[in-house]
C-alpha positions as CSV (number, residue, x, y, z in Angstrom):
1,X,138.5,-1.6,159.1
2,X,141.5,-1.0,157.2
3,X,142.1,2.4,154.9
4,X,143.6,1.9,151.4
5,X,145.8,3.8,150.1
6,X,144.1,5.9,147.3
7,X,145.7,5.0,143.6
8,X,148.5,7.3,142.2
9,X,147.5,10.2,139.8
10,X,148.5,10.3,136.4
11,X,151.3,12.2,137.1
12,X,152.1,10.4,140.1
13,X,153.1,7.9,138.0
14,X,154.9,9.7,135.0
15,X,156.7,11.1,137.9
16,X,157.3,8.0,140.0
17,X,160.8,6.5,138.6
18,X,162.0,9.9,139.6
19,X,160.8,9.9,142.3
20,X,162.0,6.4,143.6
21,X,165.6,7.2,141.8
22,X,165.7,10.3,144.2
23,X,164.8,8.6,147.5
24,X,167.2,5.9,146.6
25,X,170.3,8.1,146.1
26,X,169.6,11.6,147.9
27,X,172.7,13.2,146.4
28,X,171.1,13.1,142.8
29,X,170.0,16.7,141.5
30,X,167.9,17.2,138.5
31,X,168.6,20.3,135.8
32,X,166.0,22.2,134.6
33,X,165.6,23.2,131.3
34,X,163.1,25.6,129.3
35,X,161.5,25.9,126.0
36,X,159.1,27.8,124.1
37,X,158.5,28.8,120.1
38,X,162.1,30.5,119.9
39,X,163.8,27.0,121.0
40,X,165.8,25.6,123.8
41,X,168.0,27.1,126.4
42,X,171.4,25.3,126.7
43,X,172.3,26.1,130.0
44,X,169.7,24.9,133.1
45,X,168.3,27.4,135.2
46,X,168.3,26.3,138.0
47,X,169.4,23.0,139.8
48,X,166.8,21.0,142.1
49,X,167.9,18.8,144.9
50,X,166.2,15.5,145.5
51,X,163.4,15.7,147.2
52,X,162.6,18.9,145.4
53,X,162.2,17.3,142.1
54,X,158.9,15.2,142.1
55,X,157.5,18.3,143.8
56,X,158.0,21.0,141.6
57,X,157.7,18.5,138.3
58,X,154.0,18.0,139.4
59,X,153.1,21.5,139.9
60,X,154.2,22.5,136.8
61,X,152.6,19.4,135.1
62,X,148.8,20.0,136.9
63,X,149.2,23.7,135.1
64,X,149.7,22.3,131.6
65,X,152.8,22.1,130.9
66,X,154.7,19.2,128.6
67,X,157.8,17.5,130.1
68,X,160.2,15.0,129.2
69,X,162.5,13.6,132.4
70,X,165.6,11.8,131.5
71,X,167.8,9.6,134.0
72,X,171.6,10.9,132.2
73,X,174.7,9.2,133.4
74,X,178.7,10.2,131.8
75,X,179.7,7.9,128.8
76,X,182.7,6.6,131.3
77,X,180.4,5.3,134.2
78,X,177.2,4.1,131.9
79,X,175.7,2.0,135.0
80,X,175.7,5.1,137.3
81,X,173.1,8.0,137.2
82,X,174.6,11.4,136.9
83,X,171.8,13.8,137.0
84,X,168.2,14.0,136.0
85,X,167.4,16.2,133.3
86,X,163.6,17.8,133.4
87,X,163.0,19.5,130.2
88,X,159.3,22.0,130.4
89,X,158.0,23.4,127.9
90,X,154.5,25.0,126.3
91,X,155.5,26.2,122.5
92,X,157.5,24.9,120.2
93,X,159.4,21.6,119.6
94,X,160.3,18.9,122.3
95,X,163.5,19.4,123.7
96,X,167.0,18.4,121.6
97,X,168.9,15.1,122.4
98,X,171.3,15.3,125.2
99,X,174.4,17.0,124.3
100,X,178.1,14.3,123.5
101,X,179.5,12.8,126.8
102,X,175.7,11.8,128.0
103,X,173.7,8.7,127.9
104,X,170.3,8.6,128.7
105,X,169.4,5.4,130.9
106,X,165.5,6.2,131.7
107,X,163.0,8.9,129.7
108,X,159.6,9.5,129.8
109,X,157.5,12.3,128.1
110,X,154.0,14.0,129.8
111,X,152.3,15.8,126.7
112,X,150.6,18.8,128.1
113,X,146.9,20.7,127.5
């Protein structure tokens, strides 16, 4: 008798680039950023360490919440990831492109209830 492995949730899957990027390179920290009606904050509020990001991305997604993660590496090193940027949000307008000296090398967007 062998057990299967049940199949991934939705947001298992949104979530699972990140996911594999994190257990690849441990180091890599995600920034979190929040919106609502008003708009954006520029600066993060908090920073997440690797194998905090998949975790707290899904409980916020299972309460309703839109996201858009994007894999963000420096204009001088293109081929190497920087940071992940989770952007949240339940109001207002998606979040703004990534500010100059950034380039986005994976992004993927959850729209919320």
């Amino acid at each position: 008798m062998t057990s299967r492995k049940p199949d991934p949730t939705p947001i298992q899957t949104f979530l699972a680039p990140v996911a594999t990027l994190a257990l690849k390179q441990p180091e890599i920290e995600a920034l979190v950023f929040w919106g609502d009606a008003q708009g954006w904050d520029e600066a993060p509020t908090e920073a997440l360490e690797s194998e905090e990001i998949a975790f707290y991305a899904e409980g916020l997604l299972e309460e309703g919440f839109h996201m858009v993660w994007t894999v963000v590496a420096l204009q001088d090193t293109p081929a190497l990831p920087d940071h992940i940027r989770l952007h949240f949000w339940q109001d207002g307008a998606p979040p703004p492109g990534l500010p100059g000296g950034w380039l986005p090398l994976a992004r993927a967007e959850w729209a919320g209830r």
